[in-house]
C-alpha positions as CSV (number, residue, x, y, z in Angstrom):
1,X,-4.3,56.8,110.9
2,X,-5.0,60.7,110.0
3,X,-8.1,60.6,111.7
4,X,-6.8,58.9,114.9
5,X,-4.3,61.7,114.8
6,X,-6.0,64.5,114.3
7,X,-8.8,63.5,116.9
8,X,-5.8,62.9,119.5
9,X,-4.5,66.8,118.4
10,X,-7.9,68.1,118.8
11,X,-8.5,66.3,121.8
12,X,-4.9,68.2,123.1
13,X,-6.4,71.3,122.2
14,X,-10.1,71.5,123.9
15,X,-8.1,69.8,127.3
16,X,-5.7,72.7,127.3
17,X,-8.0,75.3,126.6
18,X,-10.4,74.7,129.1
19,X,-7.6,74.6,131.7
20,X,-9.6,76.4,134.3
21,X,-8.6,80.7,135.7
22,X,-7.6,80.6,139.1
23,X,-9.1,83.3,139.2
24,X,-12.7,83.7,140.4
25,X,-15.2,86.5,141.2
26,X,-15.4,85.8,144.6
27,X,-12.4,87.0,145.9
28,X,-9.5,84.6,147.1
29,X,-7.2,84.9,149.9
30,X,-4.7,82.6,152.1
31,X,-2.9,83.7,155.2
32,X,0.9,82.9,154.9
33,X,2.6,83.6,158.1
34,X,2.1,85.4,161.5
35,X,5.0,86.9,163.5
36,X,5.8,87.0,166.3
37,X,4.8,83.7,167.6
38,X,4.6,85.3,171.3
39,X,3.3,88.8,171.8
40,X,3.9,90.9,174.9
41,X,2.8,93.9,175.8
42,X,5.8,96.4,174.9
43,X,7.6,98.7,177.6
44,X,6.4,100.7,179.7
45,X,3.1,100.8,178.3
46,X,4.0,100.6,174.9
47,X,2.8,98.4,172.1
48,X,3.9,94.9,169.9
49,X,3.6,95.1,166.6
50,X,2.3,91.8,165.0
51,X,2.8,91.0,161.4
52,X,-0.4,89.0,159.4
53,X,0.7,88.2,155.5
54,X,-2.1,86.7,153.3
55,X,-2.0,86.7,149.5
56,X,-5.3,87.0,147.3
57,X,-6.9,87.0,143.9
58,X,-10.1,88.5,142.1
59,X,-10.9,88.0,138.9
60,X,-12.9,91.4,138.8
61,X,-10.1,92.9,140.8
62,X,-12.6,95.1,143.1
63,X,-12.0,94.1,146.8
64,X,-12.5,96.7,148.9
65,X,-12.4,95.4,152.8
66,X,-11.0,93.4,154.8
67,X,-13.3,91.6,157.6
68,X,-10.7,91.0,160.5
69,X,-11.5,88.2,162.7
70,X,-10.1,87.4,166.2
71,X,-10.6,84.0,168.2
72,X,-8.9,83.2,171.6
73,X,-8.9,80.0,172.3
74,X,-8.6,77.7,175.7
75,X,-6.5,75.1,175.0
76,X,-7.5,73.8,171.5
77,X,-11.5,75.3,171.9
78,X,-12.3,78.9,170.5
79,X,-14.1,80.6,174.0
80,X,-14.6,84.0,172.1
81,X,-14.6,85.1,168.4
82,X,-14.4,88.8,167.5
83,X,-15.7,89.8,164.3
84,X,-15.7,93.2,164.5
85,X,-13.5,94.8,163.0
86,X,-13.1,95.4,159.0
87,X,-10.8,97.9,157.2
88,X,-11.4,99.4,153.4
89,X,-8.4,97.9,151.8
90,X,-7.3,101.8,151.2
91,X,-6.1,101.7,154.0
92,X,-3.8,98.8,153.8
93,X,-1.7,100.7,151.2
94,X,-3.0,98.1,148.3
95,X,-3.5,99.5,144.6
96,X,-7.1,99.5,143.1
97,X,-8.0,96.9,140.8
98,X,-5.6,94.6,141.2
99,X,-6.9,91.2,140.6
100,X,-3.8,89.5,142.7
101,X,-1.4,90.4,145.3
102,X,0.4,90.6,148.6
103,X,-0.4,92.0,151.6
104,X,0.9,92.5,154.9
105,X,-1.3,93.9,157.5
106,X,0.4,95.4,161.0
107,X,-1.5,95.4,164.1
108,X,-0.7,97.4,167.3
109,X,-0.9,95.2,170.5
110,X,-2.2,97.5,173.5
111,X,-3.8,100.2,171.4
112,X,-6.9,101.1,169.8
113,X,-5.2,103.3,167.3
114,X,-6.0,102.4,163.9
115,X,-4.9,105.0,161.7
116,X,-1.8,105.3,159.9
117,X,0.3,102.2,159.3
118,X,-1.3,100.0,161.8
119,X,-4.4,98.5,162.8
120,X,-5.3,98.4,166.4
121,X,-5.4,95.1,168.5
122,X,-6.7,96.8,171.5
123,X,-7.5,93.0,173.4
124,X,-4.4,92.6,176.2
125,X,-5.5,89.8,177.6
126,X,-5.4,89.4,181.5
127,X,-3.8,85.6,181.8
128,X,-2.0,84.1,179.1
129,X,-3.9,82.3,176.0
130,X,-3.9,81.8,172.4
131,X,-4.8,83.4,169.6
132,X,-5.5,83.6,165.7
133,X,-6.3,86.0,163.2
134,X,-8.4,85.3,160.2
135,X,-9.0,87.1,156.8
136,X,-12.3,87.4,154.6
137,X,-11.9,89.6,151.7
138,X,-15.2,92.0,150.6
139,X,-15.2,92.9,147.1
140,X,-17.4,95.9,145.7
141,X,-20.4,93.9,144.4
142,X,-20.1,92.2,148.4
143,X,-18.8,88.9,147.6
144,X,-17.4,87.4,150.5
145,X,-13.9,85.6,150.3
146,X,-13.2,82.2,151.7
147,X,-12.3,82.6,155.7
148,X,-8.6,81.9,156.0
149,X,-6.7,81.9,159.4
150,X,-3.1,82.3,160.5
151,X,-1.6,79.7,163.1
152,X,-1.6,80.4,166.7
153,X,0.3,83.2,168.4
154,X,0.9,83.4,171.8
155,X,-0.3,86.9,173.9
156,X,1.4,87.0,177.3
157,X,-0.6,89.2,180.1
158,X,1.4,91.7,181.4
């Protein structure tokens, strides 16, 4: 009966201790939310802010970019897909070696200003459509995240 219990202790022991990190060397990250769900161009030539929150982890806790990435869609089918655009994470306010977090990223609708605060979204679009944002973390050693999108926001043409 010792035996029996001691192999059901050690067996506790070797399940709990190789309980797996969540964290990974490859860098994590999951959009959370989007806002506002319709974007308009702002008065009198002015600009809409829209809100992107994501969390992510890193074991090594060296991301260092953010690879941005736009579709428009027609009805439920992507018709263009902008990767362009990707930011050092310096810029985003986040602390250095962090290996998990928050972060909110602002865009400017109607501008292609992307310094300070804000990150330019300089795409008005000239009839109504749909639209996502999606995240892919780069870390320092150029692991690439998973690719994680936000839901669908509206962008009215002016």
């Amino acid at each position: 009966m010792k035996i029996i219990t001691g192999l059901f202790f050690l067996t506790l022991v070797v399940f709990f201790s190789c309980k797996k990190d969540k964290f990974t060397t490859e860098p994590q990250v999951t959009v959370k939310s989007i806002s506002p769900d319709e974007v308009r161009q702002g008065t009198n030539g002015g600009f809409t802010i829209i809100t992107l929150d994501a969390k992510y982890t890193d074991d090594d806790g060296d991301v260092d970019s953010v690879l941005i990435i736009t579709k428009y869609y027609d009805a439920d089918t992507a018709t263009y897909v902008d990767t362009s655009f990707r930011s050092s994470l310096g810029g985003l306010g986040l602390p250095p070696k962090t290996r998990q977090g928050d972060m909110t990223i602002q865009f400017e609708y109607n501008t292609n200003n992307s310094q300070g605060a804000y990150v330019g979204f300089p795409n008005v679009v000239s009839k109504d459509t749909t639209a996502t944002l999606g995240l892919v973390l780069i870390d320092a050693a150029n692991h690439r995240s998973n690719y994680s999108e936000s839901s669908k926001i509206r962008l009215i043409a002016p």
